[in-house]
C-alpha beads as a LAMMPS data file, in Angstrom:
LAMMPS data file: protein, C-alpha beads

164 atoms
163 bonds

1 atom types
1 bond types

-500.0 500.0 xlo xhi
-500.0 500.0 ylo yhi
-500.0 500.0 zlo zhi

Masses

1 110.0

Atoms # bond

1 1 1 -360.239 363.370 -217.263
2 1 1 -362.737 363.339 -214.025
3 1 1 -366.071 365.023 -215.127
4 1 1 -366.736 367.800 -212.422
5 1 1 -370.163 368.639 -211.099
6 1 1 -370.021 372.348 -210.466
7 1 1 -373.216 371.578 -207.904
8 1 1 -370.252 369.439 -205.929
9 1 1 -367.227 372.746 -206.046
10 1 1 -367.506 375.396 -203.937
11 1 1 -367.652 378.495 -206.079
12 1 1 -366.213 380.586 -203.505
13 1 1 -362.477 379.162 -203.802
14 1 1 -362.145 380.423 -206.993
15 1 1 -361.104 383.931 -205.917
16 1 1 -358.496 382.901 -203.249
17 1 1 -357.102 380.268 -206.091
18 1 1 -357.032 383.692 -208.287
19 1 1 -355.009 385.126 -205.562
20 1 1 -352.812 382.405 -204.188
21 1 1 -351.655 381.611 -208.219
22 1 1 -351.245 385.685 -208.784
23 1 1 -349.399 386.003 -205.471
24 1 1 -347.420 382.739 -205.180
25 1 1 -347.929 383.503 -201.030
26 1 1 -350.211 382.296 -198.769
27 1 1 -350.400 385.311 -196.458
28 1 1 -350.429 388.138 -199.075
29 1 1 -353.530 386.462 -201.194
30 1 1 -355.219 386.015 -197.786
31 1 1 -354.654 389.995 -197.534
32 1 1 -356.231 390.259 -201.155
33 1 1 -359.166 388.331 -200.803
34 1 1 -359.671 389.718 -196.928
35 1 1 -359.251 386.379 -195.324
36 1 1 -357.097 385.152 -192.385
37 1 1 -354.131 383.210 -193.080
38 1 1 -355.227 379.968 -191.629
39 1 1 -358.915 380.643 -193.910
40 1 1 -356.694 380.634 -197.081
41 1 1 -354.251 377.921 -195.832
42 1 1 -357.818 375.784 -195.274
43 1 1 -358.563 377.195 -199.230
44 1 1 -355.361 375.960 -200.259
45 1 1 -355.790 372.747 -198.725
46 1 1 -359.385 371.875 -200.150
47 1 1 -358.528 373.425 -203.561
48 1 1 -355.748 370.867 -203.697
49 1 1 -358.150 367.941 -202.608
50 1 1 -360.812 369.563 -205.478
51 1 1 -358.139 369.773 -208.663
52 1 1 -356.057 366.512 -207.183
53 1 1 -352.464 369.149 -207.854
54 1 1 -350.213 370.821 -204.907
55 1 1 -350.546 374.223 -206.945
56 1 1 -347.914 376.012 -205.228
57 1 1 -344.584 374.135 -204.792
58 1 1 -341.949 375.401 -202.534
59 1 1 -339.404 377.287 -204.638
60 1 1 -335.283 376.861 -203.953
61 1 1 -334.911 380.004 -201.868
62 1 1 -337.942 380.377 -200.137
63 1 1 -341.383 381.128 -201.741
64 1 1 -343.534 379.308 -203.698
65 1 1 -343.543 378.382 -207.607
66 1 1 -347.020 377.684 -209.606
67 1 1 -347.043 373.806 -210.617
68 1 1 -347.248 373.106 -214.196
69 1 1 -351.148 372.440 -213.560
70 1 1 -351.200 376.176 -211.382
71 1 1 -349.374 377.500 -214.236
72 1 1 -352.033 376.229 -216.292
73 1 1 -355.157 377.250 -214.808
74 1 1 -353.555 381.044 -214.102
75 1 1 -353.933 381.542 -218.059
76 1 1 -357.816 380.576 -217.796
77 1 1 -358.971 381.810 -214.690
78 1 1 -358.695 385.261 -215.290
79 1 1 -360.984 385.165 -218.181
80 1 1 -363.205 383.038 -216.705
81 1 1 -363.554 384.550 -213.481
82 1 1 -363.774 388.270 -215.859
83 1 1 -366.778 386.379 -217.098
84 1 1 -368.472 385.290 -213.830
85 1 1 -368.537 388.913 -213.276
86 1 1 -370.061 389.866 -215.956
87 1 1 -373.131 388.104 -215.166
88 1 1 -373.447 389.857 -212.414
89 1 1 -372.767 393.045 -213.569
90 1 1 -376.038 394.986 -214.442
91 1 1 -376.510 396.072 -217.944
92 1 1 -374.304 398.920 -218.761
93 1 1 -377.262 401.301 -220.633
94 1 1 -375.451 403.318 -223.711
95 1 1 -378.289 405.729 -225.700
96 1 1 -375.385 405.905 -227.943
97 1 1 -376.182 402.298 -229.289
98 1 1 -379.964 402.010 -229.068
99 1 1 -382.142 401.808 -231.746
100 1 1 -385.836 402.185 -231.451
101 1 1 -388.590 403.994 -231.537
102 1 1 -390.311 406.061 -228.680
103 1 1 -393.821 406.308 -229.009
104 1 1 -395.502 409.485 -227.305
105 1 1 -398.973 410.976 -227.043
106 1 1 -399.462 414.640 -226.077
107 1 1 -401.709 417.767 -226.749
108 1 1 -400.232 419.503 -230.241
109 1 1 -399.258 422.564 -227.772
110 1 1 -396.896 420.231 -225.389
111 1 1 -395.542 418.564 -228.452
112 1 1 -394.210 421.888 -229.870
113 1 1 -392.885 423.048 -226.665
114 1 1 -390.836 419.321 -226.106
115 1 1 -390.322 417.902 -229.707
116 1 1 -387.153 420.724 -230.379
117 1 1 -385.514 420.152 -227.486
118 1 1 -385.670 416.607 -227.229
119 1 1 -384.948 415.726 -230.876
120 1 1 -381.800 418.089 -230.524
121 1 1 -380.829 416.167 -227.460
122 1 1 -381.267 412.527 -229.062
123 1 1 -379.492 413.500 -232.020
124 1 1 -376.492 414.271 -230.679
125 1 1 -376.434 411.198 -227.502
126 1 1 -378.794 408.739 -229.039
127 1 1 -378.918 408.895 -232.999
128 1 1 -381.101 405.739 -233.333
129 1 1 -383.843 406.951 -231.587
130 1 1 -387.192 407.877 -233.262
131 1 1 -389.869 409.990 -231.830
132 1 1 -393.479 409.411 -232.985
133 1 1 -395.467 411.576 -231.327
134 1 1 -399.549 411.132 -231.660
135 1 1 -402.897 413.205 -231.140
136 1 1 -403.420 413.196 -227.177
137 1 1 -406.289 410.289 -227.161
138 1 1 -408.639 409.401 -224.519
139 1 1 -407.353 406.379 -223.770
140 1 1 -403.749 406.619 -223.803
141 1 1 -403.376 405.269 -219.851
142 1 1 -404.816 401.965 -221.458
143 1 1 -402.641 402.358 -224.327
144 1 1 -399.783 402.331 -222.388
145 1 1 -400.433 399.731 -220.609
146 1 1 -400.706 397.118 -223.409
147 1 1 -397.145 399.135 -224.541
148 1 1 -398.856 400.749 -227.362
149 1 1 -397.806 403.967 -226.254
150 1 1 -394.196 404.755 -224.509
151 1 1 -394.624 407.881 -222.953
152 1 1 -397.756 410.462 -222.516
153 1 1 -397.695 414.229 -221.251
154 1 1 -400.854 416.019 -220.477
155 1 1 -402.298 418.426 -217.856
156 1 1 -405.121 417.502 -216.392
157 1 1 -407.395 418.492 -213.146
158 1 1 -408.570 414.878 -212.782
159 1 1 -406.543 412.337 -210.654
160 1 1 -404.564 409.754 -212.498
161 1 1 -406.063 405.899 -211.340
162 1 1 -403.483 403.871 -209.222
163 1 1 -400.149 402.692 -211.267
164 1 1 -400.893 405.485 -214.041

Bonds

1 1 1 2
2 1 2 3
3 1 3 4
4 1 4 5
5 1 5 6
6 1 6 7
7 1 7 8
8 1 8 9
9 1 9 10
10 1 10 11
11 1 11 12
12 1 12 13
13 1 13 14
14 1 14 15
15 1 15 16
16 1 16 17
17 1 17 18
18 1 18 19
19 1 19 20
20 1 20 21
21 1 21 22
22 1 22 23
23 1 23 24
24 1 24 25
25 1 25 26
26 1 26 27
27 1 27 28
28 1 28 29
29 1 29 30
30 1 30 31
31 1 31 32
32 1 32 33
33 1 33 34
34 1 34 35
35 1 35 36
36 1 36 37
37 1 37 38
38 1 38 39
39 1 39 40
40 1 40 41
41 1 41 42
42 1 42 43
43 1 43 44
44 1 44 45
45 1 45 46
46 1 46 47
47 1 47 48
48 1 48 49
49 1 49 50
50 1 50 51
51 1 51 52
52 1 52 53
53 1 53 54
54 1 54 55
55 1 55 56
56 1 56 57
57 1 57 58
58 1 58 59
59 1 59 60
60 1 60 61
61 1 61 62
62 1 62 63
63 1 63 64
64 1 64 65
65 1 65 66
66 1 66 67
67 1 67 68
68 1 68 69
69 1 69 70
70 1 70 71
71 1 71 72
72 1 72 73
73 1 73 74
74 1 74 75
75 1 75 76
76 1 76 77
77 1 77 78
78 1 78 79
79 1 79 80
80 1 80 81
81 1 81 82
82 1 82 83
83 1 83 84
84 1 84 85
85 1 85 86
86 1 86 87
87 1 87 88
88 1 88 89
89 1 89 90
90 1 90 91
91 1 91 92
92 1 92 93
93 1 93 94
94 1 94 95
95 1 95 96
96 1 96 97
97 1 97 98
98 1 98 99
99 1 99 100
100 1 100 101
101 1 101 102
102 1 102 103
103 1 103 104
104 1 104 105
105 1 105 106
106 1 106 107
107 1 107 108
108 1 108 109
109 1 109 110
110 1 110 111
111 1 111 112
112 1 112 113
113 1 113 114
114 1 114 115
115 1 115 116
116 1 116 117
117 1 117 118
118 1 118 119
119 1 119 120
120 1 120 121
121 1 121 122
122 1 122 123
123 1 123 124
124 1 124 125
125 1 125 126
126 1 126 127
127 1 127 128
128 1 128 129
129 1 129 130
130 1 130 131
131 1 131 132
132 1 132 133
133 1 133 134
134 1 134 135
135 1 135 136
136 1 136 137
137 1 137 138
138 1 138 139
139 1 139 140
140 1 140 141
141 1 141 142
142 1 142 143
143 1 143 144
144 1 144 145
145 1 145 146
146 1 146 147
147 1 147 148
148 1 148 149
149 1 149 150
150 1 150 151
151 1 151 152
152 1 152 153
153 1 153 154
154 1 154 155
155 1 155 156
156 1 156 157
157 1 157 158
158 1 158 159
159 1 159 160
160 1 160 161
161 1 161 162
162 1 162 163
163 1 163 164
């Protein structure tokens, strides 16, 4: 078995090699993967020359068959191109499954006025979250910023510095 250099395979065959061993036809995986004919006839071509196997073998009939190798590599590409994905994908965020706790600082009068609502709320859509709310202090903005603190609420007249 040839050791292959994924630095020396060009990535972007693997979905037309999806399509052309799903579709068994040149022209409808083109359609799939929005190529031309002749672009996935070229695929074809250099993903033969990269696995050293025909893939598609003309059938008795007309149409194509999967090789024994195509037949093969149908079972694991799926899953494997399923995971490519996934590293792309961005984080799917569920409250449902966090668990933490939020730390907050707020006048007493705020914290009455939020604290019902908001532990009503994370009960039912995010169980594992804990609220700690703290005395309002003077310096929360620094707090925050060395992630002491997750959240603050006050009112003030004066004008929050830059980034606050």
């Amino acid at each position: 078995m040839r050791d292959v250099h994924l630095a020396s395979v060009d990535l972007n065959l693997l979905p037309a090699l999806e399509a052309l061993l799903r579709r068994k036809n040149v022209s409808a995986a083109a359609a799939d993967v929005g190529l031309s004919q002749p672009a996935m006839s070229r695929a074809l071509a250099r993903l033969r020359d990269v696995l050293g196997d025909v893939l598609l073998i003309r059938a008795p009939g007309g149409g194509y068959a999967l090789s024994p190798r195509a037949e093969a590599l149908a079972g694991q590409l799926a899953g494997a191109l399923d995971q490519v994905k996934a590293v792309f994908q961005p984080p799917v965020f569920d409250p449902a499954l966090v668990e933490r706790t939020v730390r907050m600082v707020g006048l007493d009068t705020h914290a009455i006025l939020l604290a019902p609502p908001l532990m009503a709320r994370l009960a039912k859509e995010a169980p594992g979250i804990s609220i700690r709310i703290e005395h309002y202090s003077a310096d929360m903005i620094q707090r925050m910023e060395m992630g002491q603190l997750d959240l603050a609420f006050a009112i003030s007249t004066t004008p929050l510095p830059p980034g606050a």
